[in-house]
N, C-alpha and C positions, 0 to 999 in steps of 0.2 A: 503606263503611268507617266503625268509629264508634269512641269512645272506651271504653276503660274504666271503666266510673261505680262498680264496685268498688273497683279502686284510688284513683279519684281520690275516690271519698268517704271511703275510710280518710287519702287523704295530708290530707285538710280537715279529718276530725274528730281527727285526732293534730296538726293546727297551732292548733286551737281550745283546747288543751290548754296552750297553751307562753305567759305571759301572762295567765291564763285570771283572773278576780274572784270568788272562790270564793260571796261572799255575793249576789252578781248574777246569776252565769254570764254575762255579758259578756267583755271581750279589751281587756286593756289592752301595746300591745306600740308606746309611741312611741319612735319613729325612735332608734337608737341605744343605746334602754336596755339592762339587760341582759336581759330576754327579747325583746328587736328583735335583739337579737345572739345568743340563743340559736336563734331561731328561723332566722337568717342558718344559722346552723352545722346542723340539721337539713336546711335545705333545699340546701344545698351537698352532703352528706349522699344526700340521694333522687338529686342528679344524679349522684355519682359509680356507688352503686347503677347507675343507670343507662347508666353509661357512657359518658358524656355530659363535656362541656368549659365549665369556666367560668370567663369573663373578669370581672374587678371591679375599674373604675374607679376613680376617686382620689375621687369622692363615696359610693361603695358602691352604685350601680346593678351588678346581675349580669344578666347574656347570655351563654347559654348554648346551645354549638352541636352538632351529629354529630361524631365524630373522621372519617367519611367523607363528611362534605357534599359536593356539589358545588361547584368554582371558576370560577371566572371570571365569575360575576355577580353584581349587589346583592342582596344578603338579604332576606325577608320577616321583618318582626319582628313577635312576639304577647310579652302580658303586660301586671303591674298590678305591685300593691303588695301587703308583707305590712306594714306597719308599720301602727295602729289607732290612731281616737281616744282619749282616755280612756275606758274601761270600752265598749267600743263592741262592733260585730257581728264574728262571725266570717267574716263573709263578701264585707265590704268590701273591694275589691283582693284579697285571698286566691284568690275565686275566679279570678279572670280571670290571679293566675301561677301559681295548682297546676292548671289547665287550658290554661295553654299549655306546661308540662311533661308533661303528661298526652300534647299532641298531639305533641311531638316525640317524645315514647319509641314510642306508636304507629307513626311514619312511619319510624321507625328500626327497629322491630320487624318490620315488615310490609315494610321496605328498599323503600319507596315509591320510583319511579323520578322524581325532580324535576331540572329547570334549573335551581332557584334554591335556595337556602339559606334553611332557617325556623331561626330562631332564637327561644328563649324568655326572656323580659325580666325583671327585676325591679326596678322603680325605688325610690330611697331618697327617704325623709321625702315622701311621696306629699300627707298629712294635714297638713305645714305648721307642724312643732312648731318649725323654724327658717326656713323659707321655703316658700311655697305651692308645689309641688312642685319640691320642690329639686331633685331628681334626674334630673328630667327637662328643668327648665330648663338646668341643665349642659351636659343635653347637647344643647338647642337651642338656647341662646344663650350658654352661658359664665360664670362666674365670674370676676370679677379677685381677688386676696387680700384686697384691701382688705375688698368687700362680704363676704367669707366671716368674715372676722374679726369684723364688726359684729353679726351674726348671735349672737340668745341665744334661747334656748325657752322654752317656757311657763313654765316653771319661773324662768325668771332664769339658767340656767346657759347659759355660751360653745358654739358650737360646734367652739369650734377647742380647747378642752378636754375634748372627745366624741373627738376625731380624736389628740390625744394621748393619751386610755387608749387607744383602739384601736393605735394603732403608727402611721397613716397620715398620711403625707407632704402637708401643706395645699400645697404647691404642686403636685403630683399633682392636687389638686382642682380647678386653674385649668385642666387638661388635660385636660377631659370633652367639648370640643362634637364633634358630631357633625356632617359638612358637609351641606347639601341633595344630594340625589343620591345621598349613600351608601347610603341604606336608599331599598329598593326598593317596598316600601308595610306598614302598621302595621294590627294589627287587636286591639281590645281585647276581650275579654269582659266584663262587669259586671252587677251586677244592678242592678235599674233606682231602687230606692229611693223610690220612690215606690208610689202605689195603682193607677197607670191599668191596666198591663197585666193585673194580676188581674181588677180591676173589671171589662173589658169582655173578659177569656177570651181572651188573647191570649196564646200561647206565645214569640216574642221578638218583639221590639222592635228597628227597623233604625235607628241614631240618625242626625236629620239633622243637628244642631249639637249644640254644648256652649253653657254661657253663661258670661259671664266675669265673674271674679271678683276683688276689690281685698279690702282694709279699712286695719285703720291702729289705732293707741292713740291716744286723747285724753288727757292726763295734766292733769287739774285744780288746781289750787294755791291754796290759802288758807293756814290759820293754825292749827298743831296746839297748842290752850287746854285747860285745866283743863276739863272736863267737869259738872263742880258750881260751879264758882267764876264762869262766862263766861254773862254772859245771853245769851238767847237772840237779843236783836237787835243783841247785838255781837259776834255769832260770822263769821266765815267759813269755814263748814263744804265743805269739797270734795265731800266723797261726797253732801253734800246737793245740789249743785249737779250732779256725776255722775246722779245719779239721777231729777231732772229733766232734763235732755238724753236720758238713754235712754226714756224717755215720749214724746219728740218723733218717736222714730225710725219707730214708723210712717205719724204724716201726711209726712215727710222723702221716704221712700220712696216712699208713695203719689204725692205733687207731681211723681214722675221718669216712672213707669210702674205699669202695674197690673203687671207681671211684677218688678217691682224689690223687692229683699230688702235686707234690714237686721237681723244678730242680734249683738247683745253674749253673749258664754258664757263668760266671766273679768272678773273686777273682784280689784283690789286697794288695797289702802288702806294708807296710813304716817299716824304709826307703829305702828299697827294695836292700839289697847289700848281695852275698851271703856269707860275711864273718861275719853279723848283723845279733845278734837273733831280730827273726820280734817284733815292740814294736807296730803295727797295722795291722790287718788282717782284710779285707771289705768285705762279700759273700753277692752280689746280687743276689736272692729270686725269683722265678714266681712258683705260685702255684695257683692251681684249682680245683675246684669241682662244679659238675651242681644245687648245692643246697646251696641257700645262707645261711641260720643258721650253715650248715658245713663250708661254704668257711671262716666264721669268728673264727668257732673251730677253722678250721685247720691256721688260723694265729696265733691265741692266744696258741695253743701247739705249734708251731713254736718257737715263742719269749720264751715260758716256757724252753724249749730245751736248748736255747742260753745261758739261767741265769745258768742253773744249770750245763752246762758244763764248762762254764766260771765259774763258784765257786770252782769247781774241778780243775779248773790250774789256781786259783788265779787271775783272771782277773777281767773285769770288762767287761758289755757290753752293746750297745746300740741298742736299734732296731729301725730303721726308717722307718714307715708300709708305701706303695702305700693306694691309696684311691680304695679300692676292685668296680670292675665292676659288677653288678649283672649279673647274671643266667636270659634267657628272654625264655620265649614260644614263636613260634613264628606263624603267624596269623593263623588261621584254613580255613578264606575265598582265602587267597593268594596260600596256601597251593594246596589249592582245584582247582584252576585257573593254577597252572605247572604243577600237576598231568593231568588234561584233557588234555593240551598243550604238554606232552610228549606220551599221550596217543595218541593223534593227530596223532603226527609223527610215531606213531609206536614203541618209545621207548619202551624198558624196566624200569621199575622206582621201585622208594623203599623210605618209611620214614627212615631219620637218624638222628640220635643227633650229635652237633656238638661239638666235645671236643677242637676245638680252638677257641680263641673268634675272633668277627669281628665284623668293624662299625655298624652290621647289628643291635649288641644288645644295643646302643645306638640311633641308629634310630627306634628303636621298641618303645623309650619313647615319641616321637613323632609324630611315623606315625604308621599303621598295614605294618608290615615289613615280607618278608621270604627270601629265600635261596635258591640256585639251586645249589648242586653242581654235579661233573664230577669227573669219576675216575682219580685216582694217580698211577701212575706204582709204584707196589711194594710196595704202601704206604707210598715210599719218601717224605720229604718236609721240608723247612726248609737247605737247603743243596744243594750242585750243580748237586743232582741226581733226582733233581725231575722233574717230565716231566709226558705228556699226552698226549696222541695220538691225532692226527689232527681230526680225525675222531667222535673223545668224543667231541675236542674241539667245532665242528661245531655241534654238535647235543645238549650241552649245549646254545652255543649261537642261535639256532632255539627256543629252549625252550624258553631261555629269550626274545628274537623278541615276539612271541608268545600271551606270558604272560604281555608284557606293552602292545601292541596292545587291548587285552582284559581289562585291568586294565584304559586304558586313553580313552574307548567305551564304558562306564559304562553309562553315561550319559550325556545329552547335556549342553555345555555352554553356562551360564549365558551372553545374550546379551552384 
């Protein structure tokens, strides 16, 4: 049995459209804008189409199930994200929930005779415009209101002013975890985002970890002066002193691990005029490594960096850490269920570790979770150059059909 790669390359290249950078051909759809909610309303849209039921949380996570599933067991869940970085791929989390909608209309279509229930996923702010995946953290550890309300975007705008246009209930959103035990095991698709598995001709990729990921804002402070008027060595210039600190960031990261990352992708400055020496300079932080006692080195030499550069130009500075996502293995039995299922088809397969995070390692606190992913042209991603041949696309989603069919046939349900 296999997927349709017709439909589901129409439902990709009609979602690559909604958000779309006209002057890039990149995909800009972060979390909650209004083409993250247009796109919301399309793909609610293809389920109904299909016949299909769908639940959505108090964070805007959707799960989506048969009106005739089977009862009385835990559910197999599949799925990603549609929501993109700025100007980013259209293929990032896209693929992996218009392919697990792909594989429930199949199962449903072909009235697959399963014990368990597949369910297909869609988690919100996946990319972290208001917290490293929000929507998945919800629903493996929870929200209190407080932390929701603290919560602003990249942009400087509230979350909890996102959820009042929308109409939704912020204490709804303190109602999203999901307990251990409830889901019966999780399987993501994704492309790999990287160059390996092209380079070495490898159709998927069986992932055995994620690695984890933190950051944080440093907010630097000096003294916002006359720009012509303030010599130069009686300034104290922030963004001068910002900008030295992120020079440091790669020996930072090097002193933790050779696998340890460090990238600043936003800076902001007050009060932002080019004739005003800067009196605040903000660099927003994502940093990673696959091993958690590093991922917390490498925060804590992070912030060591920040003080002692800011001592050298007389500032002052503040570091505001993210709550660091651990580093997860991922299942050995799940593992072993893609590798035969790619083996099935005939693929070519390979274990790989995954150096970007995803819902997967938040659902791993809940359920035995794994990863499939498909090669990246060129290792693109992140960017309006990333892309995947049809041909990967449809032999990823054969895999994942595959692997819930085996995963939700394990055993019969409970009367």
């Amino acid at each position: 049995m296999k997927i349709d790669i017709d439909r589901l390359r129409s439902d990709l290249e009609t979602l690559r459209t909604i958000g779309r950078v006209e002057e890039t051909g990149g995909v800009s759809r972060t979390s909650f804008s209004p083409a993250d909610r247009e796109a919301r309303r399309w793909y609610l849209e293809r389920c109904a189409e299909a016949g299909l039921v769908v639940e959505v949380d108090g964070l805007g996570n959707m799960v989506v199930s048969a009106k005739d599933e089977p009862s009385g067991a835990k559910p197999v869940w599949t799925g990603s994200h549609i929501d993109s970085v700025p100007d980013g791929g259209f293929l990032d989390g896209a693929l992996g929930s218009m392919a697990a909608l792909e594989c429930l209309r199949r199962l449903t279509e072909e009235k697959v005779p399963l014990s368990r229930p597949v369910r297909a996923v869609v988690f919100a702010d996946e990319e972290g415009n208001y917290n490293h995946l929000l929507g998945s953290t919800g629903i493996a550890k929870g929200f209190d209101r407080a932390r929701l309300e603290a919560m602003t975007g990249r942009d400087g705008d509230r979350l909890t002013d996102r959820f009042a246009e929308l109409g939704w209930d912020l204490d709804a959103a303190t109602r999203t975890k999901v307990e251990p035990g409830e889901v019966h095991a999780f399987v993501e698709l994704h492309i790999e985002q990287g160059p390996n598995l092209e380079a070495d001709g490898f159709d998927i990729g069986v992932v055995t970890s994620i690695v984890g990921l933190s950051g944080g804002k440093a907010r630097f402070h000096g003294s916002a002066d006359h720009a012509g008027t303030t010599p130069m060595t009686k300034r104290r210039d922030a963004l001068l002193g910002a900008a030295e600190f992120l020079t440091t960031l790669p020996g930072v990261a090097a002193s933790i691990s050779k696998d340890a990352v460090a990238t600043c992708g936003l800076i902001g400055v007050e009060p932002g005029g080019a004739n005003v020496v800067p009196g605040t300079a903000t660099v927003t932080l994502d940093f990673r490594d696959p091993d958690m006692g590093r991922l917390l080195a490498l925060g804590e030499a992070i912030e060591r960096s920040a003080r002692e550069v800011a001592a050298r130009h007389g500032l002052t500075v503040t570091w505001e850490p993210d709550t660091p996502v651990a580093p997860v293995p991922l299942d050995q039995g799940i593992r072993e269920t893609i590798t035969a299922a790619a083996e099935g088809f005939g693929y070519r397969h390979t274990d790989i570790p995954s150096g970007a995070g995803h819902d997967s390692q938040n659902m791993a606190l809940i359920a035995p979770t794994a990863m499939v992913f498909v090669p990246s042209k060129n290792g693109r991603s992140h960017s309006p150059a990333e892309d995947t041949s049809w041909e990967d696309i449809e032999k990823g989603g054969n895999v994942l059909l595959a692997t819930l069919i085996e995963l939700a046939s394990d055993e019969p349900a409970t009367p």
